[in-house]
Every structure is written in structure tokens, then in C-alpha cells.
Phi, psi and omega in degrees: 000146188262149180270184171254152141338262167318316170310320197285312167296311165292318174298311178272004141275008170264342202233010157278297155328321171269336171284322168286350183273314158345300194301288203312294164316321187276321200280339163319286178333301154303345164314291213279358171275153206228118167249146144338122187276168177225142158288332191265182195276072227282149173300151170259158190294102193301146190282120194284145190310131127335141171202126225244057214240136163273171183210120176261129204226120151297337173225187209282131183295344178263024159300350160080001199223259192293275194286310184336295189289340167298288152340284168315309211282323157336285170335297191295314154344277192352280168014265192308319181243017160006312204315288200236358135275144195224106213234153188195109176254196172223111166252144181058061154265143151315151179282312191283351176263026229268300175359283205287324183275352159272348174273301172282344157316281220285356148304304180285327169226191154264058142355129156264319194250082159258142180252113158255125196250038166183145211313268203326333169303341173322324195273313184289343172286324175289350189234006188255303200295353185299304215290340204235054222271018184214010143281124169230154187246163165207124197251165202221119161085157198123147187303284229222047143325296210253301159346285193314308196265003242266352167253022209213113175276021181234021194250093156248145194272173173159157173188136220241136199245132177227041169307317167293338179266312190291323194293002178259319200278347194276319172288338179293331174287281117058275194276321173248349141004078165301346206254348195062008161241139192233144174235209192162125210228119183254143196280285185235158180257052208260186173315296166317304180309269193338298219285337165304307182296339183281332174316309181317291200308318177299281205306287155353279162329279165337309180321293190281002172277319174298327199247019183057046223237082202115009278329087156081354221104306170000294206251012164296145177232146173232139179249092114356109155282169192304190158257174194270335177116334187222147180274343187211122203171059156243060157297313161288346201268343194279311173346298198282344175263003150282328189318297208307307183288336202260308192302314194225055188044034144318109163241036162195138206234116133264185201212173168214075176207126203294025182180162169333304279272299204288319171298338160307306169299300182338293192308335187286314168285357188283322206275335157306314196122340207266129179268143162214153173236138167200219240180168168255163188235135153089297174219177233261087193298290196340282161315309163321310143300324157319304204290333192268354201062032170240137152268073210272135184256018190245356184276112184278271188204233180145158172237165178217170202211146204218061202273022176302315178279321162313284187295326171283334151339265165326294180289359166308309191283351200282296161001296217258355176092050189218022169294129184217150189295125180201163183236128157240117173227111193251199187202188192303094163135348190268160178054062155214141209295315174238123190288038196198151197295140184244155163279139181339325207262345175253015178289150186236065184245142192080018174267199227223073173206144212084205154290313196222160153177161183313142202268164177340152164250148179284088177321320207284343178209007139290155193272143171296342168301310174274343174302279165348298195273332166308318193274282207321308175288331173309286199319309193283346181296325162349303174252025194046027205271010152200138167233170205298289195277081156231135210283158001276116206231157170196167228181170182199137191321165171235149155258198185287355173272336193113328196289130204283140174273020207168175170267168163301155214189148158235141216259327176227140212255142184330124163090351184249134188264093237283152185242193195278328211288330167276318168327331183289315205282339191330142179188030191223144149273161196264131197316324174310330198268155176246129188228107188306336164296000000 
């Protein structure tokens, strides 16, 4: 019987994982036993191995967004495995010092471990690891995550993938839109980006098809600003989501940016009379504002990323000696306790489970039709028995502004279901986008 992708991630990570837990949990245990005093004199216990991993972060852990979650999950490890783990980061490096600043760690101390926690890092994970060959890194996101490295045995890739949560937050838009235009403001055009945003825009379009709106979908436009350039800027990022609502009537703006700032800006106008909407990115915006005594009315849903289970995962096997060169990229159902599709009326979309998954949903202003077809689709992406990019889908090439090279043209043929390597490789928009560069 052929295994999966997914079959594959779950076994050997059920069974490293229990083996490092197996360790780990008798040495919990044993800590933790109440003896008798004895007068004589007993062997002392020897001090359980150590293991050391750095964490390299491109923006401030309080962005609320990318490094924020990373960060909690850095932590929660900590946590968890105190015993024997010594965990240490750095935030808010530059791509271009990542090299030099990572060089002088692993100059200065002894690492077992570094987490390059972010796409632009790639270069410095590649001239670094040869040199540091009893080190293993692990770089997170990127075209050529596996390619790239693909000769370098201390080199493993992950990443929590959320194209599938945007072709969700995309029906959500979709579904409540008046103006029938939805937007999207992006940090970079890189691959990882493009293909979230086309997720958005498809799943946008269904919405408004779901709710008969829009002529069936036909005349929704979704509008894409230049990027911004930065991963975390947000001053620019509210700049491009007034652009978007005052030029060009958007009243639902997603984003690829490291902090509140747009759903902030949502919220502004919402306060105003003007409804506009938009999502948590990364980590949970809402609960955030909750937790503040804000009640956010602009907040749809949203993806989140949980990279708790990613890292332990690794550092189990890295512990127990079960270390292996591997690419994890996971997606809706993985590393969640029950792997397998639930019914609508039992969905757990918009809970807490995995790597990724939906952020609370707004009931109160999604139609219960597209509520019904989120969770119905949440389920079924579990087993992949529907994904976003299945043809006939048609787009037209880009440069790194958005600006189109080509006429429309069609990228993916009826029935055929895009596998990763063109997902990885994405670099075309999906004809519904309008891109003001």
C-alpha cells in the first residue's frame, strides 16, 4: 500500500516522538520521586544530555504576527522540555546581517541547533551549514526549502502552510462583500505570498458565487497593492489599506504583514459607520484584543500558525539521536490528534488544532451558508479530498511588483490538481486580481 505525504509525517513522527517522550517522561518522573532518606551513600544520577538551539527572528517578538508565533512556540519548548533543553534567541535580524550574526553565535558558544525562522535566511543557512557540519539548522519557508539544501545533510526545512486557510478566509470575504471588490496587501511577491493571495481571491470569488452576489462571482475583483517591502512596516501597511478602501472601494482587506496595523485601520473605519473587514494573520488578533477589553467588529476569521508541534517534533528526534534530513510542510489536519474529516455540525474550524488553523469565526456577520461551506471544506482539506488549485483556473504571469508580463492564459488544466513543486514555484495571478502596480 503507498504511503502519503501525510501517512509518512504522521508515523514517523508518531514514533520518534513517543520514543523521545518514552525518555523524556521516565526522566520527568524520576526527577520527581519521593525516596526515603538512607544513611548510606548512593550513586548519583548522571545529568541528562543537554541540547542548545538558537532561534533567529526577522522582526520584534511583539509583532503580534510571524515572529510573535514563532516566538510563543520557541517558549512553549522551553517550557516543556526544561530538563534538557537551553533555548536562546535573537530578533529582529536583517537577511543581509543573518550570516555574520549567526556565525558569531556559533563562534562564541556551542549550538547544537539553529532555527532560521524566516524565507530571506536561506542564503546564510546554505554557506553556513557546510562550515558547521555537527550543527543542524533548520530553515523555515521558501521556494527551494528542499532544492535548495538538498546536499547539505544538517540542513532540515519546515513549514505551516496556509494557502488552504486563505481559499477559506476568501469565501468569507466573498460572502460579505457590498462593493464586490476585496483586497490585499502584500509584504513580498515572492512565491509563498502569490500563491496565499490567489487562494484568497479563488476562495472570494466561490463566496460571492455561494451567496448569488456579485453576478454569481463574475464581476468580484480582488485588488493587490505594490508590496510593501518589508515584513513588518506597519505604517505602510495602513497607508496601502486606506489606498485600497478610499481608491478603490475594498471593503475587505487581507494582508501578509507582521502586526495588527490593518485590521487596525478595519476597525477605524468600522468606527466611522464605514464597514470594511479583515483577519488575524499568524496569531490569533482577536483573543488579542480580547484579552485588552476590545471587541473587534472587523474581524472575519483569519489563519494562524502554532509552530509548537513543528519544534517539538524536531527536537525530540534531534534528543533521542533519531535525527533526519527532512522537508515538513504541514497543512490543515496535520499533527492534530484526530487526523480524519468530522462532520459540519462537529467541525473544529475556527478552534485551536495543529499547525494551522482558523481563527475564531465572525458568525454575527458571515451568512450561515458560507459558515456551512467553510466548515464543510475545513473538513474535507484534512484529507485532502478538496484543494483550492484545481483546474481550470487561469492567471497571468507577474514580475516582483505584481505587474503583469503576459495576457491571461491558462495555468491550470480542468481536473488537474497543482502538486507542490508548482505551489512552491507560483509566480502568476489569478485572472479576478486587479494589481494597481
Amino acid at each position: 500500500m503507498a504511503i502519503t505525504r501525510r501517512d509518512f509525517i504522521r508515523l514517523a513522527g508518531a514514533g520518534a516522538i513517543g520514543l523521545g517522550l518514552g525518555l523524556i517522561g521516565g526522566y520527568w518522573l524520576k526527577s520527581r520521586e519521593v525516596t526515603a532518606p538512607v544513611h548510606e551513600v548512593t550513586p548519583t544520577t548522571p545529568a541528562p544530555r543537554k541540547i542548545k538551539a538558537l532561534w533567529i527572528y526577522v522582526g520584534p517578538i511583539t509583532d503580534i504576527g510571524w515572529t510573535a508565533a514563532h516566538h510563543e512556540a520557541k517558549e512553549n519548548v522551553s517550557r516543556n522540555f526544561a530538563a534538557w533543553l537551553e533555548a536562546k534567541h535573537i530578533e529582529k535580524v536583517s537577511e543581509a546581517e543573518a550570516k555574520s550574526i549567526i556565525e558569531v553565535e556559533l563562534r562564541r558558544e556551542k549550538y547544537d541547533a539553529v532555527f532560521a525562522a524566516s524565507y530571506g535566511f536561506k542564503y546564510a543557512v546554505a554557506e553556513l551549514a557546510p562550515k558547521y557540519p555537527d550543527v543542524k539548522f533548520y530553515h523555515c519557508s521558501g521556494e527551494w526549502e528542499w532544492e535548495g539544501f538538498r546536499n547539505l545533510p544538517n540542513v532540515t526545512t519546515y513549514f505551516a502552510e496556509f494557502y488552504q486557510l486563505y481559499y477559506l478566509n476568501g469565501i468569507a470575504a466573498g460572502a460579505v462583500t457590498g462593493s464586490c471588490r476585496v483586497g490585499y496587501v502584500p509584504a513580498f511577491l515572492i512565491p509563498e505570498v502569490v500563491r496565499h493571495i490567489n487562494a484568497y481571491a479563488l476562495g472570494a470569488v466561490y463566496g460571492a458565487k455561494l451567496m448569488g452576489k456579485c453576478g454569481n462571482g463574475e464581476k468580484l475583483e480582488v485588488y493587490v497593492t505594490r508590496p510593501l517591502l518589508s515584513w513588518f512596516n506597519p505604517d505602510k501597511a495602513r497607508e496601502y489599506a486606506a489606498y485600497l478602501v478610499e481608491r478603490y472601494d475594498v471593503d475587505v482587506i487581507a494582508f501578509t504583514e507582521d502586526s495588527t496595523a490593518i485590521l487596525d485601520k478595519a476597525e477605524e473605519y468600522m468606527a466611522q459607520g464605514k464597514k470594511v473587514y479583515s483577519f488575524s494573520h499568524y496569531s490569533n488578533m482577536y483573543e488579542y484584543y480580547r484579552r485588552k477589553g476590545i471587541i473587534l467588529k472587523s474581524h472575519l476569521t483569519g489563519q494562524i500558525a502554532d509552530w509548537t508541534p513543528i519544534y517539538a517534533d524536531l527536537l525530540i528526534k534531534l534528543y533521542v539521536g533519531a535525527y533526519r534530513k527532512e522537508d515538513i510542510w504541514t497543512r490543515i489536519g496535520d499533527y492534530t490528534d484526530i487526523r480524519w474529516r468530522r462532520g459540519v455540525e462537529e467541525s473544529t474550524a475556527g478552534l485551536p488544532e495543529g499547525t494551522v488553523y482558523l481563527a475564531p469565526l465572525n458568525t454575527a456577520v458571515i451568512p450561515p451558508k458560507a459558515v456551512y461551506e467553510i466548515k464543510r471544506l475545513y473538513e474535507d482539506m484534512k484529507e485532502l479530498l478538496f484543494e483550492p488549485f484545481t483546474g481550470p483556473i487561469r492567471g497571468y504571469i507577474i514580475d516582483d511588483e505584481g505587474r503583469p508580463q503576459e495576457g491571461v492564459k491558462l495555468k491550470v488544466e480542468p481536473g488537474v490538481r497543482l502538486s507542490r513543486d508548482d505551489l512552491w514555484h507560483m509566480k502568476w495571478f489569478y485572472e479576478k486580481i486587479v494589481s494597481p502596480a
